[in-house]
C-alpha positions as CSV (number, residue, x, y, z in Angstrom):
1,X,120.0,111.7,111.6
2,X,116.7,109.3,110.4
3,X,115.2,109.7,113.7
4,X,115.7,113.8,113.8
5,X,114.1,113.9,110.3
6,X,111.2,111.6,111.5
7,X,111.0,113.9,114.4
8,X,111.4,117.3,112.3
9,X,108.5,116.0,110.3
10,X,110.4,115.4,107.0
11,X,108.9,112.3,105.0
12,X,111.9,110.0,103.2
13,X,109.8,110.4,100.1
14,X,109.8,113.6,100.6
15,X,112.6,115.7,99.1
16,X,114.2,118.1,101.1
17,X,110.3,118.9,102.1
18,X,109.4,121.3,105.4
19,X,109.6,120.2,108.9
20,X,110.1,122.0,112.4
21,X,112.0,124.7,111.8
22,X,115.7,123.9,113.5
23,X,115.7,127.0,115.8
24,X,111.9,126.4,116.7
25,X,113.5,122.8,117.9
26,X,116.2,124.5,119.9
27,X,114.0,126.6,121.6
28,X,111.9,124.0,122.3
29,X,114.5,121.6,123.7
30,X,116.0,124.5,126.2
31,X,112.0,125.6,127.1
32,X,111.9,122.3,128.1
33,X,115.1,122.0,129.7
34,X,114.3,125.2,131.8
35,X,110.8,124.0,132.6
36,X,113.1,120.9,134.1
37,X,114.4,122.9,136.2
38,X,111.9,125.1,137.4
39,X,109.9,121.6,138.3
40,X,112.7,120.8,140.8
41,X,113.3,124.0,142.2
42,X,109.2,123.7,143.2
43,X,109.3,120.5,144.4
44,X,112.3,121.4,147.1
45,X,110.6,124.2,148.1
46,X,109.6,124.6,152.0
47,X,106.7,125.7,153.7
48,X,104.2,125.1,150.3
49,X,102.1,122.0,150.8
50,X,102.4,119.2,148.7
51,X,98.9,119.4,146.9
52,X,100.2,123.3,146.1
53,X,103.0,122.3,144.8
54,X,101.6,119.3,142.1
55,X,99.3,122.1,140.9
56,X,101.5,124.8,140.5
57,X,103.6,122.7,138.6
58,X,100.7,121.4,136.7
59,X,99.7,124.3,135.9
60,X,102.6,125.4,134.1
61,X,102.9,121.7,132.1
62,X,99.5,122.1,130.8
63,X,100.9,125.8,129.5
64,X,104.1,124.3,127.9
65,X,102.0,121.6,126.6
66,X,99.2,124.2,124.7
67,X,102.2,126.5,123.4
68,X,103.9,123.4,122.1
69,X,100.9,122.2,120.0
70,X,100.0,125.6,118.8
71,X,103.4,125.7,117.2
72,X,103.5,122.6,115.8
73,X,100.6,123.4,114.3
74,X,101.1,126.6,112.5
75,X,103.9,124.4,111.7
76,X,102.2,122.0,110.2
77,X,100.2,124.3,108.2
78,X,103.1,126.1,106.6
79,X,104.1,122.5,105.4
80,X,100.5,122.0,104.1
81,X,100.7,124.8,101.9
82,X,104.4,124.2,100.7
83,X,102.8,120.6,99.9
84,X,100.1,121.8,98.0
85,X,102.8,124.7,96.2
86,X,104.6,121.5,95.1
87,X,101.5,119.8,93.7
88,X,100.1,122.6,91.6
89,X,103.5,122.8,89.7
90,X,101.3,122.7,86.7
91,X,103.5,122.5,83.9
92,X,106.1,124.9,84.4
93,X,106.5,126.3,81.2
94,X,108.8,129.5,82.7
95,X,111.4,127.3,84.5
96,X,114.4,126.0,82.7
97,X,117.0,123.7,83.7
98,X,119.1,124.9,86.5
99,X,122.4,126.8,84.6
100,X,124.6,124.8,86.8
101,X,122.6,121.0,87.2
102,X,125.2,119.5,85.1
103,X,127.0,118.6,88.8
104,X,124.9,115.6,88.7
105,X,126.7,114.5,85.0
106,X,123.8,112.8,82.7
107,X,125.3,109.3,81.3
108,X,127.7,109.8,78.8
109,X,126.0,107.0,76.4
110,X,123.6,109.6,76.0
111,X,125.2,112.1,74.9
112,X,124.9,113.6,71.5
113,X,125.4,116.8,69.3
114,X,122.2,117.0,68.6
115,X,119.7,118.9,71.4
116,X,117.1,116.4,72.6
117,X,113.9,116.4,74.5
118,X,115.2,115.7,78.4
119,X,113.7,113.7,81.0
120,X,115.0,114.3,84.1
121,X,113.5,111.7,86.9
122,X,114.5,112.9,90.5
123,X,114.2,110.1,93.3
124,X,116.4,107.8,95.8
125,X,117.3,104.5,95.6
126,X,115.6,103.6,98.6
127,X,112.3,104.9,98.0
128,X,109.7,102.8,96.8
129,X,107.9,104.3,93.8
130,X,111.2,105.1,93.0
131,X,112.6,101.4,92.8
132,X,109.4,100.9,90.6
133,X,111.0,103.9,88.2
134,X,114.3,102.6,87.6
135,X,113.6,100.1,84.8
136,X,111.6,102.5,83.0
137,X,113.9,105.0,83.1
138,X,116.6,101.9,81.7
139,X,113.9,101.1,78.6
140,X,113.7,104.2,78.1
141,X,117.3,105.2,78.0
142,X,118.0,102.2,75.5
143,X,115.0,102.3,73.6
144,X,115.0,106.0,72.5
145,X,119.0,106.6,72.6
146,X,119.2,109.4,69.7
147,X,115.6,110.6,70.3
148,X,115.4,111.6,74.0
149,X,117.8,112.3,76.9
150,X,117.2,110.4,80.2
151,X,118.7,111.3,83.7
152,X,118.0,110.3,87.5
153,X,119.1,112.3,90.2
154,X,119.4,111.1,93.8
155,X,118.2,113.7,95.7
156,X,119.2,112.0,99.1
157,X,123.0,111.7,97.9
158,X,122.7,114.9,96.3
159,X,120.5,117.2,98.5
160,X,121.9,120.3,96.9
161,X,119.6,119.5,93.9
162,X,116.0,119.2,95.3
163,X,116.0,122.6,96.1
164,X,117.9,123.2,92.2
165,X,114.7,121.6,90.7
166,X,112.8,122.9,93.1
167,X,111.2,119.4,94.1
168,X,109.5,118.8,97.2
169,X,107.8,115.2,96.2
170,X,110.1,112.2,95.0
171,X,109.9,110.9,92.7
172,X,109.2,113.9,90.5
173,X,109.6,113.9,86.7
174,X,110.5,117.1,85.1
175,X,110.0,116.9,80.7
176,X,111.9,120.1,79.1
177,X,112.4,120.8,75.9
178,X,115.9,120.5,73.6
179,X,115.9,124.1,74.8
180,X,116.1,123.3,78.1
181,X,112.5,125.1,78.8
182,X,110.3,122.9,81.9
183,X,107.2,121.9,79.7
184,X,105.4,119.4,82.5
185,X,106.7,118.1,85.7
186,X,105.0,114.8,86.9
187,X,105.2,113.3,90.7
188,X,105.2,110.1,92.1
189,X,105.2,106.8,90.1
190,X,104.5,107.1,86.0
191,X,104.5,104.6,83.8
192,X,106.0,104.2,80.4
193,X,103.2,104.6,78.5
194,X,102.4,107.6,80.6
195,X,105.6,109.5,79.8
196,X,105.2,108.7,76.2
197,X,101.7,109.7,76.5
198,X,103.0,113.1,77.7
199,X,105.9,113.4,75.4
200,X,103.2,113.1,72.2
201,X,100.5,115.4,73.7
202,X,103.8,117.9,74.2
203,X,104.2,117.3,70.6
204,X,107.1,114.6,70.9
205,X,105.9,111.5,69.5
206,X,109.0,109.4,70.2
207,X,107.2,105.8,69.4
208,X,107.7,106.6,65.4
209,X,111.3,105.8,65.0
210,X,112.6,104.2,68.5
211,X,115.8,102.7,68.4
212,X,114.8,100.0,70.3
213,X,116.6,96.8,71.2
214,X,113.5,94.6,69.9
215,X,111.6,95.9,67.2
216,X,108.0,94.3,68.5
217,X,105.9,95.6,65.2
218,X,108.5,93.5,63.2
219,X,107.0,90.2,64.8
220,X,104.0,89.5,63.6
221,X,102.4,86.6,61.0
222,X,99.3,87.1,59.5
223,X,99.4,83.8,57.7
224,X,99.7,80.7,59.2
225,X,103.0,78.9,58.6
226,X,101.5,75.7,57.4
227,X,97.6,75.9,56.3
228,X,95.3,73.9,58.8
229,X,94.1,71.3,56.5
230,X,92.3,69.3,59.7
231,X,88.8,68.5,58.6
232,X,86.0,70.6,60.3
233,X,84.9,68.0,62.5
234,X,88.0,66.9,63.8
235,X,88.5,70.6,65.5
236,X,87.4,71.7,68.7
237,X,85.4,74.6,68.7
238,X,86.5,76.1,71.6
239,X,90.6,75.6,72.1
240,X,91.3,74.7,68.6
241,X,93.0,71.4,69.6
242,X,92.5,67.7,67.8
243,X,89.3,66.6,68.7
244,X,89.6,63.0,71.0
245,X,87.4,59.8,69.8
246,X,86.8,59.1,73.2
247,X,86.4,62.5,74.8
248,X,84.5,64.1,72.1
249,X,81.6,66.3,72.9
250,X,78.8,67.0,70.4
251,X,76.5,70.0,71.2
252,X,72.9,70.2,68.6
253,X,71.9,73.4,67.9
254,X,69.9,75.0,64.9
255,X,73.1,75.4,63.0
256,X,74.6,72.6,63.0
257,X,76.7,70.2,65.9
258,X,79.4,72.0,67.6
259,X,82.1,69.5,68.4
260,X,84.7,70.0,71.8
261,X,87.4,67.8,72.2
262,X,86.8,67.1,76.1
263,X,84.1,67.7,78.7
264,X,86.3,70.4,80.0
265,X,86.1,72.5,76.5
266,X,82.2,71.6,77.0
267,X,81.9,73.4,80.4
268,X,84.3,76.2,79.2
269,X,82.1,77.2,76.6
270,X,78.7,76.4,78.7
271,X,80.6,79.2,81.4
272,X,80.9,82.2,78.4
273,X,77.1,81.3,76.7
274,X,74.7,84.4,77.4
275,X,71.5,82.7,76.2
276,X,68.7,80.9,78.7
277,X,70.6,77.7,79.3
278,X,67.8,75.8,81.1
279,X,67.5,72.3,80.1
280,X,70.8,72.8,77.9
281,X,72.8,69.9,79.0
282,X,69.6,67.9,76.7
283,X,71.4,69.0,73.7
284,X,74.6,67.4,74.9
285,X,75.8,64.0,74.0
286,X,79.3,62.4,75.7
287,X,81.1,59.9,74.4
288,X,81.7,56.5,76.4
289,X,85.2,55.7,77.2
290,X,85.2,51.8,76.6
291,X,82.7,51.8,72.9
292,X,84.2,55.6,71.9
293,X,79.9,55.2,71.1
294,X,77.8,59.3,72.0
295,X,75.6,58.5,75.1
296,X,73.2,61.5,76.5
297,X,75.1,63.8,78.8
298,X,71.8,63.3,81.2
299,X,72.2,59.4,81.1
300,X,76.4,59.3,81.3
301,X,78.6,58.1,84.0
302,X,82.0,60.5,85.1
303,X,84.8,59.3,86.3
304,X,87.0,62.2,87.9
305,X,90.0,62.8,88.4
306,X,93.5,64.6,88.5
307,X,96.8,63.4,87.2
308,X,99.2,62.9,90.2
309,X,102.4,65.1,89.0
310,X,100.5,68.2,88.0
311,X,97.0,67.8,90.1
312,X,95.0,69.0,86.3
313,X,91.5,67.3,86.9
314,X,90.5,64.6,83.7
315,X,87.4,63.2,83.2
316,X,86.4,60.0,81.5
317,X,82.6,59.1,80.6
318,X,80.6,56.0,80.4
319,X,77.5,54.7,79.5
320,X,76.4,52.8,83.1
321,X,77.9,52.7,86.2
322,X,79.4,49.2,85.5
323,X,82.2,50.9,83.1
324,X,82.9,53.5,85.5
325,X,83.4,51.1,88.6
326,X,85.8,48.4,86.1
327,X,88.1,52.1,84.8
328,X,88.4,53.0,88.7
329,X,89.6,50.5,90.0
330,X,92.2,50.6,87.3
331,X,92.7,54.5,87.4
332,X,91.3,55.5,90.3
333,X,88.9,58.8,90.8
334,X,85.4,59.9,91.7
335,X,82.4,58.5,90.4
336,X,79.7,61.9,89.9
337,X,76.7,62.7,88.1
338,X,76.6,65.4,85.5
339,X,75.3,68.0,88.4
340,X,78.0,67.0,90.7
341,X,80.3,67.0,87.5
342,X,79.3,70.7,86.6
343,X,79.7,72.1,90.2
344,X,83.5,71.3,90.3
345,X,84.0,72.3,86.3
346,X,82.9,75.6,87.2
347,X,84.4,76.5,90.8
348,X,87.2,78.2,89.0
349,X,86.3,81.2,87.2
350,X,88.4,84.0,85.6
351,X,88.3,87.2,87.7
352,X,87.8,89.1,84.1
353,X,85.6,87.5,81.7
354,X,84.1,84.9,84.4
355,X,84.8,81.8,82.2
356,X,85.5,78.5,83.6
357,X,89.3,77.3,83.8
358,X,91.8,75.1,85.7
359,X,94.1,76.8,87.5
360,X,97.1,74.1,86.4
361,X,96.0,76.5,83.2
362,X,95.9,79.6,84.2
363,X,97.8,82.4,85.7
364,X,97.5,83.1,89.6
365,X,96.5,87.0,90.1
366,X,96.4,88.5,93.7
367,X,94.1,91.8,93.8
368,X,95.0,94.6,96.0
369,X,97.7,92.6,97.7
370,X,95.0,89.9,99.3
371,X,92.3,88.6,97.2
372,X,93.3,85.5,94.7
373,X,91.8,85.0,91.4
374,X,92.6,83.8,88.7
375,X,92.7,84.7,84.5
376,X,91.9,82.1,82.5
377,X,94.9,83.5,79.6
378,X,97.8,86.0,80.4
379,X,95.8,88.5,78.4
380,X,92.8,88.2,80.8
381,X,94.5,88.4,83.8
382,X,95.4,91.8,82.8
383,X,92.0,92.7,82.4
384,X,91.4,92.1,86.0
385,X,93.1,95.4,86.8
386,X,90.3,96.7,84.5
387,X,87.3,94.9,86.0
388,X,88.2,95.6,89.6
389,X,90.0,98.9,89.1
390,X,92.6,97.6,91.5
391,X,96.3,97.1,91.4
392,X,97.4,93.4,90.4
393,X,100.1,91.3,90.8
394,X,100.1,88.1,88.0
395,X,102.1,85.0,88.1
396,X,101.8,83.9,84.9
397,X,104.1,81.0,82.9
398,X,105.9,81.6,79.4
399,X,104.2,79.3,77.0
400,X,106.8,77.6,75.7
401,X,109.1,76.5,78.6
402,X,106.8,77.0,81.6
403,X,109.2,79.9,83.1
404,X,107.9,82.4,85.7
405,X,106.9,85.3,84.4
406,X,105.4,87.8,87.3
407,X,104.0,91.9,86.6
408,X,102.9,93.9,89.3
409,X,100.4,97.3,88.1
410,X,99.9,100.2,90.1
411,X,96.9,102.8,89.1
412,X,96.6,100.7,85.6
413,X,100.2,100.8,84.7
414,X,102.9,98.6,84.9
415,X,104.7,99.0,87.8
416,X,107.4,96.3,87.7
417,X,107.8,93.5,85.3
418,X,110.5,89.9,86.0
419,X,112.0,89.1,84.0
420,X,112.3,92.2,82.4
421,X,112.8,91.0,78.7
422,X,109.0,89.7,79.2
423,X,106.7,90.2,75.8
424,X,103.4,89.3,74.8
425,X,101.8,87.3,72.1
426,X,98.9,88.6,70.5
427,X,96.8,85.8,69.1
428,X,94.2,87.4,66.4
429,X,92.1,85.9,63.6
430,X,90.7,87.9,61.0
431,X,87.2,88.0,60.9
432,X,84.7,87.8,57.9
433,X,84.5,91.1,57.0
434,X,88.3,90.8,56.7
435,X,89.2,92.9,60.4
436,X,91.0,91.3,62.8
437,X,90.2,90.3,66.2
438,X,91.3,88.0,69.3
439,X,92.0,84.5,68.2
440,X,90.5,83.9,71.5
441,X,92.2,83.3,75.1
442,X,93.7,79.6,73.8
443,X,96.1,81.7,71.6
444,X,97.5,84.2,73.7
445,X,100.3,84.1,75.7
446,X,103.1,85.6,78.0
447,X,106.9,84.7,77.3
448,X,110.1,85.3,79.0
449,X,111.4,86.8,75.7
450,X,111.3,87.0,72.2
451,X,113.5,83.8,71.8
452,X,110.9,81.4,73.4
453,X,108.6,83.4,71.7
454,X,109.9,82.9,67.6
455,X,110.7,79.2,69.2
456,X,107.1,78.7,70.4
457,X,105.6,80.4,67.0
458,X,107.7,77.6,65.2
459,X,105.9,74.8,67.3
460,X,102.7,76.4,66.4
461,X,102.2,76.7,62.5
462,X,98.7,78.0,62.5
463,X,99.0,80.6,65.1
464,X,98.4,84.4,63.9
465,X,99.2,87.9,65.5
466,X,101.6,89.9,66.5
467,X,104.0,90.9,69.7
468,X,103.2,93.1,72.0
469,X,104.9,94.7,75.2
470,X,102.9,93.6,78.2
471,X,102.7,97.3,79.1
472,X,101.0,97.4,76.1
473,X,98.7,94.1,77.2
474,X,97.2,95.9,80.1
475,X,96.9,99.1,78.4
476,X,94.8,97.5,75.7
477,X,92.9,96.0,79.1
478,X,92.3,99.3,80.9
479,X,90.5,101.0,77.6
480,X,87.8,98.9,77.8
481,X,84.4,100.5,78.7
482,X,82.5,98.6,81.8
483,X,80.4,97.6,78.9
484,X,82.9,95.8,76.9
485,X,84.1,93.8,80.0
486,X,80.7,92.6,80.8
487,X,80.5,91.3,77.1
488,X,84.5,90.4,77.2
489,X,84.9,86.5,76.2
490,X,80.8,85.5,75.6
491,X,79.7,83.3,73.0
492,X,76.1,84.7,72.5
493,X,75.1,81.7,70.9
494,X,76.3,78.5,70.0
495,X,76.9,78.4,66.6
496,X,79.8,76.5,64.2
497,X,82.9,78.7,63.6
């Protein structure tokens, strides 16, 4: 039966969509049945020579052949402007639900006294964009029990309903009122921020009082746990962490030294600075690994490189070669100059904002199903969907425990999320005319739920913000202006925080 609807022109996404009409197929099969015949009856004539013969018969081929395209075409046609019918749906507002659709029963922990909005999601379980549906459709059903009714049909175990709902496309999405009156019909994949989108601009807005199995606005701080009582200099400017005696890194600018705990936070925040930075790296001092005494960056000695469990490059300086030759043959690594040093510090970049990272750091994004990049947080990794307006897949790790987390977009939306209890931290700071912004992309974060979450928030006293869904993360992303990404993550200057 697949290969007669492949052959009757029927897509499996399709619905109970137009083909070959069945008695245009019969009459094609016995035409050709009969032409069969004719053929051999030719052929065994006598007294016609043989080149007669191949061109009589020829003759007639070519003829069967032209009548055969012309009615596939007209064929094809008819299907064209069925397909387009189905498209222009618009929103529907004169159909209601069919009197009699309740054959395909809605799930009974749905059901209420009270007449609801409905959205009714027709599909197949084998279709693709429909696989991407079904956890929506789940979040939705348990997130907004009481304030919206959600059904899936299977139209390819229950053909008898495409042509109720008069759907041609699957999956098609079909929003009614509690009346039961069609107020928009959607097809193909939409994501859950669409189909709340639509439900508000319908004048449903269902996000005020969801009954939602996590409460995300609920988990916020905006005071640090424990006050950060670290003196100013002992702070690295750029990830926040303790600064190291004898990787500290001392930038001098007109306001005043800007301290990094490692080289690394050094070339990080060289990689998001928008001014002129010729002849920067003579504002830079290093400190020596054996005296813990500043040296020029210039004059210094590295020693690179990567720890042999997890492959994360490290660096160590020194004033003269002679340090660096004793500390390799004790630790092993590279010997480079600050050039040679720079050059491998910033061969990773994130595919949004462009800084500098390690990828033992930061999430693993694949663009368009073939190009790898990378997103120096979970949050910018997102924003690569923004910046190349191309669907995404990001491997990302939950912050506390290291667990896979992996989201897949499609046309700036979540398309599928594992696991699915994922959520999103939301690192802000306020700023000082008391707004609040990104903490920056050392405090954000992707967890595998809201346990490791509340577990990793009690591990990190100073940290401020809020949860978010990762739907929520992207959508935040995709907002942004082409202006806003250029500028997404620069310094502008080097100042003290």
């Amino acid at each position: 039966m697949h290969t007669i609807r492949l052959f009757l022109g029927q897509c499996p996404c399709s619905g109970s969509g137009p083909g070959i009409h069945p008695l245009v197929f019969l009459a094609l099969v016995v035409g050709l049945w009969q032409l069969g015949r004719w053929i051999k009856r030719t052929a065994g004539k006598d007294g016609i020579s043989l080149m007669n013969k191949i061109g009589k018969i020829g003759i007639v081929v070519l003829l069967v052949v032209v009548v055969a395209i012309v009615i596939i075409a007209r064929q094809n046609k008819t299907a064209s402007e069925s397909q387009t019918i189905s498209n222009n749906t618009g929103t529907g507002t004169d159909t209601t639900i069919p009197s009699d659709s309740n054959s395909v029963k809605p799930d009974s922990s749905q059901q209420t006294n009270k007449p609801l909005p409905r959205l009714v999601d027709l599909g197949a379980g084998k279709c693709i964009p429909c696989k991407m549906m079904a956890p929506i459709l789940e979040e939705l059903k348990e997130q907004y029990v009481g304030r919206m009714k959600v059904d899936f049909i299977d139209v390819w175990k229950n053909p008898d309903e495409a042509k109720k709902y008069n759907v041609k496309i699957i999956p098609t999405q079909i929003f009614y009122d509690p009346a039961g009156k069609e107020l928009f019909r959607h097809e193909g994949f939409f994501s859950k921020e669409d189909i709340l989108g639509k439900w508000k601009e319908l004048g449903y807005d269902l996000t005020e009082s969801a009954n939602s199995s996590v409460h995300l606005s609920q988990i916020e701080r905006w005071e640090p746990a424990h006050v950060d009582d670290r003196p100013h200099e002992q702070v690295c400017y750029m990830c926040d962490g303790d600064n190291n005696t004898k990787t500290l890194v001392v930038v001098k600018t007109d306001k005043g030294d800007v301290r990094l705990c490692s080289p690394h936070c050094y070339f990080v925040m060289y990689s998001c600075l928008t001014e002129d930075k010729t002849g920067f790296e003579n504002k830079v001092s290093v400190t020596d690994w054996t005296t813990a005494n500043l040296v020029s960056a210039v004059e210094a000695v590295f020693l690179y490189g990567q720890d042999e469990t997890t492959g994360k490059p490290w660096t160590k300086t020194f004033v003269d070669q002679a340090g660096a030759v004793k500390e390799q043959a004790a630790s092993g690594g590279n010997i480079l100059t600050l050039e040679a040093l720079q050059q491998k510090e910033l061969s990773h970049r994130c595919g949004f904002c462009d800084r500098a990272c390690y990828p033992q750091d930061a999430a693993e994004v694949i663009v368009d199903g073939s190009l790898h990049t990378w997103g120096c947080c979970s949050h910018c990794a997102m924003g690569v969907a923004a910046r190349t307006g191309k669907d995404i897949e990001v491997h990302e790790r939950d912050r506390l425990t290291g667990e896979p987390v992996t989201v897949k977009t499609l046309n700036g939306s979540v398309a599928s999320l594992e696991p699915a209890t994922a959520v999103a931290w939301f690192g802000m700071r306020k700023k000082p005319d008391n707004s609040w912004g990104s903490a920056g992309c050392f405090h954000q974060g992707f967890f595998t739920g809201v346990k490791n979450l509340k577990e990793w928030l009690k591990k990190n006293p100073h940290e401020t913000g809020k949860l978010i869904s990762i739907h929520q993360a992207l959508a935040d992303k995709m907002k942004l202006s082409p202006e806003q990404i250029s500028k997404a993550c620069k310094i502008g200057e080097c100042s003290p925080k």
